[in-house]
C-alpha positions in Angstrom: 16.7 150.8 -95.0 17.0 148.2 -98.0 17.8 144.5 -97.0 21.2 143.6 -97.8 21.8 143.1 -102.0 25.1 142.3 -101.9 26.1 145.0 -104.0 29.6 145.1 -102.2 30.3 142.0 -104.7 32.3 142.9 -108.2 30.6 141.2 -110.6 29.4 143.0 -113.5 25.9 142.9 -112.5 26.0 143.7 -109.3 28.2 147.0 -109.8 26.0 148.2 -112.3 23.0 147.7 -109.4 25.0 149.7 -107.2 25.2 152.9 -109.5 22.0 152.8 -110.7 20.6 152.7 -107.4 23.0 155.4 -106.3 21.9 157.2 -110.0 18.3 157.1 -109.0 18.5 158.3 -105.8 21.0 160.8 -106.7 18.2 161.6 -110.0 15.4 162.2 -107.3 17.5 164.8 -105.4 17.8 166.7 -108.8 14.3 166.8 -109.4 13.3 167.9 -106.1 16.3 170.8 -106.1 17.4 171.4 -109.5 19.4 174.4 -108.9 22.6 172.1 -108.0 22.7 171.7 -112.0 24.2 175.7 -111.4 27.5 174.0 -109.4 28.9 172.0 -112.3 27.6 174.2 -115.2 29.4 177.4 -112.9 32.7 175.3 -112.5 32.3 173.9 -116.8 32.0 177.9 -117.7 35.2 178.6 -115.8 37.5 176.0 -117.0 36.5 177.1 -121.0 36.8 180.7 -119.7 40.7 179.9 -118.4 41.0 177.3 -121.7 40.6 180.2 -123.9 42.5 182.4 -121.9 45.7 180.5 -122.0 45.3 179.0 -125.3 47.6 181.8 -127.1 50.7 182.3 -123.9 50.6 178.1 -124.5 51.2 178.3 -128.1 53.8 180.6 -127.5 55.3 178.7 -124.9 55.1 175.8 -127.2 56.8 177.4 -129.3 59.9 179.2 -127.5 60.1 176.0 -125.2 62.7 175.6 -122.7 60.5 174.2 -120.1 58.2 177.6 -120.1 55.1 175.2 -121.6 55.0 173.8 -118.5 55.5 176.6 -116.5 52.0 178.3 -118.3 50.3 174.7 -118.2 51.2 174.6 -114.2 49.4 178.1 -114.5 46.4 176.8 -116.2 46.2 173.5 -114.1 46.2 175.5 -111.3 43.7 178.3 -112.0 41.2 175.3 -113.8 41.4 173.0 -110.8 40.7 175.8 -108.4 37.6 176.6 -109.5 36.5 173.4 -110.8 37.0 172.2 -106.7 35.2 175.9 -105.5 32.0 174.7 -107.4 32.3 171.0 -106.8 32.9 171.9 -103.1 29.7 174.1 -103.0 27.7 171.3 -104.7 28.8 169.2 -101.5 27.5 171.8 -99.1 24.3 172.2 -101.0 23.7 168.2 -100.7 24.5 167.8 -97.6 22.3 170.6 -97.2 19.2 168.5 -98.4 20.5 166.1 -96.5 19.6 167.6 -93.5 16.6 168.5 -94.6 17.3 172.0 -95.4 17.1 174.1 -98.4 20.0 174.7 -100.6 20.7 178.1 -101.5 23.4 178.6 -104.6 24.8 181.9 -103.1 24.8 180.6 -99.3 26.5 177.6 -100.5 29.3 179.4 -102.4 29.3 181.5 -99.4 30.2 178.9 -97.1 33.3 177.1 -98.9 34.9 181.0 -98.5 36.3 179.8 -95.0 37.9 177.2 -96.5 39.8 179.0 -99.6 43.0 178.1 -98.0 43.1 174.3 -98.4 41.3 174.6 -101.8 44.2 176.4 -102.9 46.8 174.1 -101.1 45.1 171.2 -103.0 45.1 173.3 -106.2 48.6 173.5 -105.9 49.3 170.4 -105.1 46.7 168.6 -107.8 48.4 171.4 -110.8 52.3 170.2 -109.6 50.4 166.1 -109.8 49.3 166.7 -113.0 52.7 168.4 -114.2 54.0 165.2 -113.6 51.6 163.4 -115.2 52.2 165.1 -118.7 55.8 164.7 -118.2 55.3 161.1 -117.8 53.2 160.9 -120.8 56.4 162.8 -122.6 58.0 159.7 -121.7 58.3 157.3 -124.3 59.7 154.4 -122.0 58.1 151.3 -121.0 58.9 151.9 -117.4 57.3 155.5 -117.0 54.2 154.3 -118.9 53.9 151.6 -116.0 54.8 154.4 -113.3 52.1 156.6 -115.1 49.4 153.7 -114.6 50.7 152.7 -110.9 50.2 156.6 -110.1 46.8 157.0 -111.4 45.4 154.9 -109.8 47.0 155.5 -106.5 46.2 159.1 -106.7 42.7 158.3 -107.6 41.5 156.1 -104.6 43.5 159.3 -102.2 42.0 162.1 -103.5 38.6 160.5 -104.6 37.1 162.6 -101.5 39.2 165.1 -101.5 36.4 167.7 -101.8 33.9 166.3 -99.2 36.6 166.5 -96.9 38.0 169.9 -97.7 34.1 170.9 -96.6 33.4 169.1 -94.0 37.1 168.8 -92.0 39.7 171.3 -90.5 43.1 169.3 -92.4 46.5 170.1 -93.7 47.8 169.6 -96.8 48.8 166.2 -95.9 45.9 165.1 -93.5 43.3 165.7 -96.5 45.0 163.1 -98.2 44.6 160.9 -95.3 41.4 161.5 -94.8 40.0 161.3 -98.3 42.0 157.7 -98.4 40.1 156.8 -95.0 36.8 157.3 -96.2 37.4 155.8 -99.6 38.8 152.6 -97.2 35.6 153.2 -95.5 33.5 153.2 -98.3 35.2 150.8 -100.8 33.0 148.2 -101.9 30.1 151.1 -102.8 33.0 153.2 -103.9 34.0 151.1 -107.0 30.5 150.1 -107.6 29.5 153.6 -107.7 31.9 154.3 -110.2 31.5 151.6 -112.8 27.6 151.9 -112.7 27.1 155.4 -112.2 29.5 155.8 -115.8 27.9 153.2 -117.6 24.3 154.7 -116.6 25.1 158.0 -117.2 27.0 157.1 -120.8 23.7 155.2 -121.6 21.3 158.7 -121.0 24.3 160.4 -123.0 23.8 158.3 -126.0 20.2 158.3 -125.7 19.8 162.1 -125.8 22.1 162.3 -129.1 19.8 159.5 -130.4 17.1 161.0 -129.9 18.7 164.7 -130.7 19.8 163.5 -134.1 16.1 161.6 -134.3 14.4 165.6 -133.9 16.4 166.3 -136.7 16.0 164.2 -139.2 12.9 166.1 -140.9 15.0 169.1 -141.3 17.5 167.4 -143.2 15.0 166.2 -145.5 14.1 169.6 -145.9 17.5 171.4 -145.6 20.9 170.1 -145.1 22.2 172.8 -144.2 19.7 174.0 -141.4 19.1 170.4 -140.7 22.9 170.0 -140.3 22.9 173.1 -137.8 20.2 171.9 -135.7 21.7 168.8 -135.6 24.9 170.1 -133.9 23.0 172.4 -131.8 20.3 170.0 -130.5 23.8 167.1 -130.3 25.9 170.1 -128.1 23.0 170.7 -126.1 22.5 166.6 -125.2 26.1 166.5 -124.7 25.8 169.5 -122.0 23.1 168.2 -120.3 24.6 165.0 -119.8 27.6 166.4 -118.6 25.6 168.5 -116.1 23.7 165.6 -114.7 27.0 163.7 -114.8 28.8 165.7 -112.4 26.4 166.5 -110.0 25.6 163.2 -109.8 28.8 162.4 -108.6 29.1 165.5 -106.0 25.6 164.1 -104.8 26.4 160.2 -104.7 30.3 161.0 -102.9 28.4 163.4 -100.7 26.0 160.5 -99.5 28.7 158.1 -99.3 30.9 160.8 -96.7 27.9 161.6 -94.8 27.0 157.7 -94.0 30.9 157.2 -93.7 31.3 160.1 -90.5 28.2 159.7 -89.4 26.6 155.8 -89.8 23.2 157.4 -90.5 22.2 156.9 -94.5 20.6 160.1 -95.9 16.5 159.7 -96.4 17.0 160.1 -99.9 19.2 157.2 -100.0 16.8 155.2 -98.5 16.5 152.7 -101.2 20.3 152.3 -101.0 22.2 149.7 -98.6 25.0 151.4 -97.4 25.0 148.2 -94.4 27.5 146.6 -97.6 30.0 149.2 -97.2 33.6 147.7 -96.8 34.0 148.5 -93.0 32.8 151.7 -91.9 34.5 152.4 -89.0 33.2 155.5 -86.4 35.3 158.9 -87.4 35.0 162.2 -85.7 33.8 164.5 -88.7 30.3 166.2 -87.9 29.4 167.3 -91.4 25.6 168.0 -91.0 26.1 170.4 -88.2 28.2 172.4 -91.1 
């Protein structure tokens, strides 16, 4: 275990610490087990696959209105978010996985979350009828539901930030995930916002880099050929865009996954080692088991 960095502080600096030790960490468990790369690209390949789907029933909604474009955007929130939390909730079983020092498997994994298709689909419901409200708020033109809008976000952010861990790891309602998710975020805080400030800034950084450097690859081809040089620019750019995308979001599903398994269980992960999680805002003891999941 790291001595104590102070990293629960919120100065730039010291956030930015946080994440990239948290990035690193995170890093090595996606060298040693790159398959958890499949998780986010699985849940990225649905969400075009239903974007497509409902792009022409939401034109024509659009266009006969009446309230029916919200009825087909419920529809697509709903199918999108689903999916998206399937993936993201087998990511968190594979970590937790290595973890414990046992293998991830991709099909076991998915296998697993099948037991807890119910509350997925409860919080699928629930997230689609949040987000509803979120674009009618947008709609809004007024000072005062630009200022709810705001209030809201943030609110729902810090309840549902581990909604997923939780819909793993814990038997809960539709109301107690809420609770729970809120409880370990309390738990958790002080790494919780560092994570997320330092882990975006880090991982924006590697984005830019890759486009550099994809754009950089290209450059003799453009000399040569604007046109194929143009076209391997966008390929090589979508590619590095991809990538970072991937590495983004399991990232996060590895980092939340550390953060729940030291806030249930007080024991920091091995491949956390590195990180101080004796800074965390107040763990207190909770009842979840998640490594014998």
């Amino acid at each position: 275990m790291a001595t104590s960095t102070k990293s629960n502080g919120f100065g730039f600096f010291s956030r930015l610490k946080t994440g990239w030790t948290l990035t690193k960490d995170s890093l090595s468990v996606i060298r040693d087990h790159p398959k958890l790369l499949v998780f986010p690209l699985l849940a990225g390949l649905s969400s075009i696959f239903f974007l497509v789907l409902f792009f022409l029933p939401m034109v024509i909604a659009d266009v006969i209105g009446g309230g029916l474009e919200y009825i087909v955007l419920f529809g697509l929130y709903f199918v999108t978010t689903f999916f998206s939390t399937y993936f993201s909730a087998a990511l968190v079983h594979a970590s937790n996985e290595v973890f414990h020092g046992r293998e991830p498997q991709i099909r076991e994994s998915m296998t697993a979350i099948n037991p807890h298709i119910g509350p997925i689909v409860v919080w699928s419901l629930i997230s689609a009828t949040v987000s509803i409200l979120f674009r009618m708020l947008e709609n809004s033109d007024t000072p005062v539901a630009s200022i709810m809008r705001s209030i809201f976000a943030i609110g729902w952010s810090i309840m549902t930030f581990f909604i997923v861990p939780v819909l793993v790891f814990e038997d809960v309602t539709a109301t107690s995930m809420f609770k729970r998710s809120g409880e370990t975020f309390r738990d958790t805080w002080g790494e919780t916002l560092g994570a997320g400030f330092g882990i975006t800034a880090i991982v924006l950084g590697i984005g830019v880099i890759l486009v550099i450097s994809a754009v950089a690859i290209s450059i003799p081809l453009l000399v040569l050929s604007a046109g194929l040089g143009v076209l391997l620019t966008i390929v090589l750019v979508a590619l590095a865009m991809v990538f970072t995308y991937l590495i983004s979001q399991t990232i996060w599903g590895i980092a939340k996954t550390a953060l729940y398994v030291y806030a249930t269980e007080g024991v920091a992960p091995s491949q956390f080692e590195n990180f101080d999680f004796e800074t965390l805002g107040g763990r207190t003891d909770r009842s979840a088991t998640p490594g014998t999941k």
